[in-house]
N, C-alpha and C positions, 0 to 999 in steps of 0.2 A: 706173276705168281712167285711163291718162296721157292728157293732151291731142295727143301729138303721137304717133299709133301708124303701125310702119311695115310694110307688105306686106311679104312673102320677100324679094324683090327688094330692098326699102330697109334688110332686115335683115342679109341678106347683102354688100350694100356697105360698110355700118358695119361689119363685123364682119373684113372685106378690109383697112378704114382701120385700127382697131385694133391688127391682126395686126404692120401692115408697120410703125406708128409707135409699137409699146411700146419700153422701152430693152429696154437689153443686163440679163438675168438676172443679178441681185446674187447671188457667191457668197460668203456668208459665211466657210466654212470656208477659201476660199483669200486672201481679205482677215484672216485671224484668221493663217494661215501671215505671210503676207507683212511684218505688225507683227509676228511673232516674231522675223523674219530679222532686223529692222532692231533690232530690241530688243536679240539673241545679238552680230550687230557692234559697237551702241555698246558694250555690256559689255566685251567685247572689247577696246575701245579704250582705256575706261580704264582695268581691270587693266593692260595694258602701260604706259599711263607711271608 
């Protein structure tokens, strides 16, 4: 067993901290849109000149 074990109470507080301080959900699929948009403009860009 770990050295530092913690009652409900001390597990439930860790568990409160965790919650509120993970980041924001990486969403791939819309990071994977988002380099397409910018991919389809530069193309874009330099077909016309």
């Amino acid at each position: 067993m770990g050295k530092y074990q913690l009652d409900s109470k001390g597990k439930a507080a860790v568990a409160k901290y965790h919650e509120k301080n993970k980041p924001a959900q990486f969403d791939k699929k819309q990071q994977l849109e988002k380099l397409r948009a910018q991919y389809l403009e530069k193309k874009q860009k330099q077909n016309d000149e």
